[in-house]
C-alpha positions as CSV (number, residue, x, y, z in Angstrom):
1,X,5.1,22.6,25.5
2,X,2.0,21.6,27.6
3,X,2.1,19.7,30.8
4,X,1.7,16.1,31.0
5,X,-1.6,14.9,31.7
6,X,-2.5,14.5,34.9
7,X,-1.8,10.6,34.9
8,X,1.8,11.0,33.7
9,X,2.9,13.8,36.5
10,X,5.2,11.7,38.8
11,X,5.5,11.5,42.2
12,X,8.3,12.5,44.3
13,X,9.2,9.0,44.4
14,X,9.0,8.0,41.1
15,X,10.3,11.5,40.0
16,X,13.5,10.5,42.7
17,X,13.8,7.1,41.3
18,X,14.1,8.1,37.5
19,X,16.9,10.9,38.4
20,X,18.7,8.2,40.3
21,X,18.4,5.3,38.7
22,X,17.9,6.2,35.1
23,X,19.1,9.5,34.6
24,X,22.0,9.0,36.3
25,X,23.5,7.1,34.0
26,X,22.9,9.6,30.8
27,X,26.3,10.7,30.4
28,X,27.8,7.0,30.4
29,X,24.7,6.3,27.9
30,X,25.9,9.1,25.5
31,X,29.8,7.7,25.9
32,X,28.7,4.4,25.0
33,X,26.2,5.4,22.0
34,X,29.4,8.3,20.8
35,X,30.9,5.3,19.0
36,X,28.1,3.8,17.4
37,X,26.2,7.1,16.0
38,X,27.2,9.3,13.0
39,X,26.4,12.2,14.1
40,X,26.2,13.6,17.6
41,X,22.3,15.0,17.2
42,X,21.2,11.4,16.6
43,X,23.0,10.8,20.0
44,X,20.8,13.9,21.7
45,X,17.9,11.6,19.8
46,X,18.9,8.3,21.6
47,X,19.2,9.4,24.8
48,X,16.1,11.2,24.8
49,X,13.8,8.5,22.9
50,X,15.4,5.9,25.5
51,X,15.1,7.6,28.7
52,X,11.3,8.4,27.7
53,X,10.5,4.6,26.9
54,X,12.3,3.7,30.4
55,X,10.2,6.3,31.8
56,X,6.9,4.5,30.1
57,X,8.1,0.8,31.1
58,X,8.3,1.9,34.5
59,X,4.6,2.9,34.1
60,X,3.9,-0.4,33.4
61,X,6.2,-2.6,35.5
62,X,8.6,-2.5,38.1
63,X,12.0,-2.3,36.7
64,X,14.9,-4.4,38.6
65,X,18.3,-3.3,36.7
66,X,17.3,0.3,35.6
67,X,20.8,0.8,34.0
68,X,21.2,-2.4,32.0
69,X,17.5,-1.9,30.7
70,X,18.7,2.1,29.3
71,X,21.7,0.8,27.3
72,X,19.5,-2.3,26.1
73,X,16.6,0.4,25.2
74,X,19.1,2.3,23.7
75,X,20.6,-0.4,21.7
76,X,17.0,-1.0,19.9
77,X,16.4,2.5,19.5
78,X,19.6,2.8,17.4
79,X,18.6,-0.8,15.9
80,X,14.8,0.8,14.8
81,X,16.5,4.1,13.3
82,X,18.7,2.1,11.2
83,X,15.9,0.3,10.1
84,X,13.8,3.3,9.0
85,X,16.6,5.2,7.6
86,X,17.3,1.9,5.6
87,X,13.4,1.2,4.8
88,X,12.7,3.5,1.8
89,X,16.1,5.2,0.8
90,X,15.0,7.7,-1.5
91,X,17.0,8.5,-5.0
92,X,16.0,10.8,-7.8
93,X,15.8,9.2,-11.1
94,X,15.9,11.4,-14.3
95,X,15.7,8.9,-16.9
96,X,13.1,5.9,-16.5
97,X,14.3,3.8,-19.0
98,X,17.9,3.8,-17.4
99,X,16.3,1.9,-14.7
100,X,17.1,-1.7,-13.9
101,X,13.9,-3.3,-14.6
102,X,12.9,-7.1,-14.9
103,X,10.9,-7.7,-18.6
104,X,8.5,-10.3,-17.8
105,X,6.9,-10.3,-21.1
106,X,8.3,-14.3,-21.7
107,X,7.0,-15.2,-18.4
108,X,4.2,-17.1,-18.9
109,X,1.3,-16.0,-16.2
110,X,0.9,-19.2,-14.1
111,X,5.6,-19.0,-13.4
112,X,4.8,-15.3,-12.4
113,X,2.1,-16.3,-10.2
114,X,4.5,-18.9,-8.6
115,X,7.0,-17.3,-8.4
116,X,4.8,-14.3,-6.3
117,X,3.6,-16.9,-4.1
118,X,7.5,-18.5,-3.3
119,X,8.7,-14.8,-2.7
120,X,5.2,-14.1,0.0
121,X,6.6,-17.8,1.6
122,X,9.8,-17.2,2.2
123,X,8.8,-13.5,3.5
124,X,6.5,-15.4,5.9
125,X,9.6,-17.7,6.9
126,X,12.0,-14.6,7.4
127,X,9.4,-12.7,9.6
128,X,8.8,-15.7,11.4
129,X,12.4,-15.9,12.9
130,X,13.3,-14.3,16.2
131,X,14.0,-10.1,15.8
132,X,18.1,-9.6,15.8
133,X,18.2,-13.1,13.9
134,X,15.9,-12.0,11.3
135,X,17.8,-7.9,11.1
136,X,21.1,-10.1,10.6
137,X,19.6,-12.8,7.8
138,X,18.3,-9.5,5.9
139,X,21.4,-7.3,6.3
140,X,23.4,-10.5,5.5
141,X,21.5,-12.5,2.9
142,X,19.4,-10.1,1.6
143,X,21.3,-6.9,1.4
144,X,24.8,-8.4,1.2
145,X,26.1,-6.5,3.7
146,X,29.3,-8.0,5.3
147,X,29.9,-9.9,8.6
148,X,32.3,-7.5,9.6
149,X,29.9,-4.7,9.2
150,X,26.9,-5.9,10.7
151,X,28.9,-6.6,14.1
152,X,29.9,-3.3,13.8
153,X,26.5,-1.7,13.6
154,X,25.4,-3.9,16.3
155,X,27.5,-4.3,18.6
156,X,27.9,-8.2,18.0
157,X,30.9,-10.1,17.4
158,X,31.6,-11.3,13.9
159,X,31.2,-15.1,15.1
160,X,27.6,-13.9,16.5
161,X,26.8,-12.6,13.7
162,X,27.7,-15.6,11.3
163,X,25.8,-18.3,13.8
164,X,22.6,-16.0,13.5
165,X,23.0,-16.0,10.0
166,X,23.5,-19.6,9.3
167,X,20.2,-20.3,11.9
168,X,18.2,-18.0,10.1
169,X,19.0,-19.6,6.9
170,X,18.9,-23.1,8.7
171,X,15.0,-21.9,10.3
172,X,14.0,-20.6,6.7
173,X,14.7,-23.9,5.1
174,X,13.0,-25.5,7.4
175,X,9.9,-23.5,7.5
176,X,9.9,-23.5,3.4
177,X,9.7,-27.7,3.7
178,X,6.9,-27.9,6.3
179,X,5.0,-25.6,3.2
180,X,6.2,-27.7,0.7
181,X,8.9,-25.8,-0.9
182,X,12.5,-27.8,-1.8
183,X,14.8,-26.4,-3.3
């Protein structure tokens, strides 16, 4: 491995701060994150990936509750692997005509078209809502995942998890009438 660039080597102080304030609190991090990971090289991952973004915020900013920022850092690390792992799962098929596919051969062109453009809306209204409300509304809604899990795999309670859900929903609908969509 090559050293850092000349512009990332710390100084004693900031070198001093990071082991006290940061690093410090590693092995309550990895206690914390043993729960919440399958397996205990994604934890090794976690740590690492969050210590390295304090590390850059730090560069940026003076950071007041070094510990509380790890575990939140943490959190959305474990939050953004979920999501990538979850993002393209990949299966082999052997036989394409086995596969569940829609015939839109009696659509008529100008209902597919519509239909595109409803989909492309209510995309725009999902991305629009705040980040954990919109990662609950598409676990929930879209992927049918349960309450119970979801507040499992983050770390919510099951009545945060249904209120985030029912205002995602709630700021969707909304969102879909100021373009003109009713149900």
């Amino acid at each position: 491995m090559s050293p850092p660039p000349p512009s990332e080597v710390p100084s004693a102080e900031e070198a001093r701060w990071f082991v006290e304030e940061v690093h410090a609190h590693a092995p309550s991090l990895r206690a914390y994150l043993r729960n919440r990971l399958p397996t205990s090289s994604d934890l090794d991952d976690v740590v690492q990936e969050s210590l390295l973004r304090i590390w850059r915020a730090r560069a940026s900013q003076p950071i007041r509750y070094a510990k509380a920022l790890l575990f939140k850092v943490a959190r959305h690390v474990v939050i953004d692997e979920v999501r990538r792992k979850r993002v393209s799962p990949i299966s082999a098929v052997t036989d394409l005509a086995a596969l569940p596919v829609i015939d839109d051969a009696g659509i008529e062109p100008g209902e597919a078209a519509c239909t595109r453009e409803e989909i492309a809306v209510l995309a725009a209204a999902i991305d629009s809502l705040p980040a954990r409300c919109r990662e609950i509304v598409i676990l929930r809604k879209l992927r049918g995942v349960s309450q119970k899990a979801i507040a499992a795999q983050l770390g919510l309670s099951e009545q945060t998890v249904q209120v985030q859900a029912a205002r995602g929903v709630r700021r969707c609908e909304e969102y879909l009438r100021r373009k003109g969509i009713h149900r």
